[in-house]
C-alpha positions in Angstrom: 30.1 135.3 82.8 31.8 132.2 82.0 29.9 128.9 80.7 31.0 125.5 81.8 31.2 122.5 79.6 32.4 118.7 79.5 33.6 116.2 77.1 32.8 112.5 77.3 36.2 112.0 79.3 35.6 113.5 82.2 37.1 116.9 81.4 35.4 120.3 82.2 35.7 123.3 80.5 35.4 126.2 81.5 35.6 129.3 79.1 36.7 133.3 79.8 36.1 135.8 78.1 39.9 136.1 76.3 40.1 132.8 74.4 41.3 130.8 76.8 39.6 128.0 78.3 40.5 126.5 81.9 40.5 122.7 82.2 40.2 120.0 84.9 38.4 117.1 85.8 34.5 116.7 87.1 33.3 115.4 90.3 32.1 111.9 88.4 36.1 111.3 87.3 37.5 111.9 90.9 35.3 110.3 92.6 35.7 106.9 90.1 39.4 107.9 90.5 39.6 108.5 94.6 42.5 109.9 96.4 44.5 111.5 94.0 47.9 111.5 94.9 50.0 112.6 91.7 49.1 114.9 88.6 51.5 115.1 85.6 51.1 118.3 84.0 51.9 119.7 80.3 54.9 122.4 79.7 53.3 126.0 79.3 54.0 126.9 76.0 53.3 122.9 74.6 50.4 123.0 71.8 48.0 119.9 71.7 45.5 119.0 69.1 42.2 117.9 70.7 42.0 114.6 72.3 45.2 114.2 72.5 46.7 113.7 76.0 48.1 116.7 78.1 48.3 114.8 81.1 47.8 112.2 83.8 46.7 112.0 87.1 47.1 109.2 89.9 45.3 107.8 92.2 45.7 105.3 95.5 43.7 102.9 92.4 44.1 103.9 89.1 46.1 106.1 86.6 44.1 108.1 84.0 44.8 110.1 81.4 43.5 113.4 81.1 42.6 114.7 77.3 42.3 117.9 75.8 39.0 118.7 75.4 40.2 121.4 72.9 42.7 122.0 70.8 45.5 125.1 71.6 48.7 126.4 73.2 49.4 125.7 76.9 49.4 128.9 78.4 49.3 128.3 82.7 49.1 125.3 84.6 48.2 124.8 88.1 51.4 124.6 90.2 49.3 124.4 93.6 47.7 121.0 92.3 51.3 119.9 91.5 52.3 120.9 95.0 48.8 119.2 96.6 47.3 116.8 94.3 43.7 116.5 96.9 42.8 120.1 95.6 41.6 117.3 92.5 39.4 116.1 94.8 38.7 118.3 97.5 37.8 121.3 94.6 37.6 119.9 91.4 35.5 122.2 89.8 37.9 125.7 91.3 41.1 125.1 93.1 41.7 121.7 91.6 42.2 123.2 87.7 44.5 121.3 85.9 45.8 123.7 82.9 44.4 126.7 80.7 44.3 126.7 77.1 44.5 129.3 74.6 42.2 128.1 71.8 43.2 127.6 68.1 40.0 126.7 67.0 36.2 128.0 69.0 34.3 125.8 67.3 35.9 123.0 69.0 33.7 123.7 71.8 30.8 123.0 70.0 30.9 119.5 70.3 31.2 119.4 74.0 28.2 119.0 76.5 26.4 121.5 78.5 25.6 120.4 82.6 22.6 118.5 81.6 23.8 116.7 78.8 27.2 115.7 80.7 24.5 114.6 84.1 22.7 112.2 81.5 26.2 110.6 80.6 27.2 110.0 84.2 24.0 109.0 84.8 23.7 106.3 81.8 27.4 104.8 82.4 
């Protein structure tokens, strides 16, 4: 079973069971986002330390940068977002991934939030 978890940013993270972690962004950064209309991914293969940015994604208002929430080697990105930038909104949390990262360092993860944890941020903010 995998465990979901999200960074102050607006990331979520979702982890398998092979040490790779799939990222995209939550319902909260899409929604303050709207109708995304452009996503810039990273280069599979591209290592990133964490909180460094691995991409950006547009909207009909804004531009936002989108951090990784860990650090590690690109290893897949999702070429059906690039193709239909809605699946960010329409399915943020499934179809609307954004990359998957194999992890150099697991306790990373440690300091992102758990469900509740990242509800109480979006609800304080």
């Amino acid at each position: 079973m995998s465990k979901t978890l999200y960074t102050h940013d607006h990331e979520w993270v979702q982890i398998e069971a092979d040490g790779v972690v799939t990222v995209g962004i939550t319902v909260h950064a899409q929604d303050a986002l709207g109708d995304v209309v452009f996503v810039d991914l990273p280069s599979v293969g591209t290592s990133f330390a964490a909180k460094e940015v691995a991409g950006v994604v547009e909207s009909v208002k804004a531009a936002a940068d989108v951090y990784m929430p860990v650090g590690g080697e690109i290893t897949e990105v999702n070429e059906a977002l690039r193709d239909d930038p809605s699946l960010a909104n329409t399915d943020p949390l499934k179809a609307g991934w954004f990359f998957k990262v194999k992890l150099s360092n697991a306790a990373e993860l440690d300091g992102l939030m758990d469900s509740a944890a990242y509800d109480e941020l979006v609800k304080n903010s």
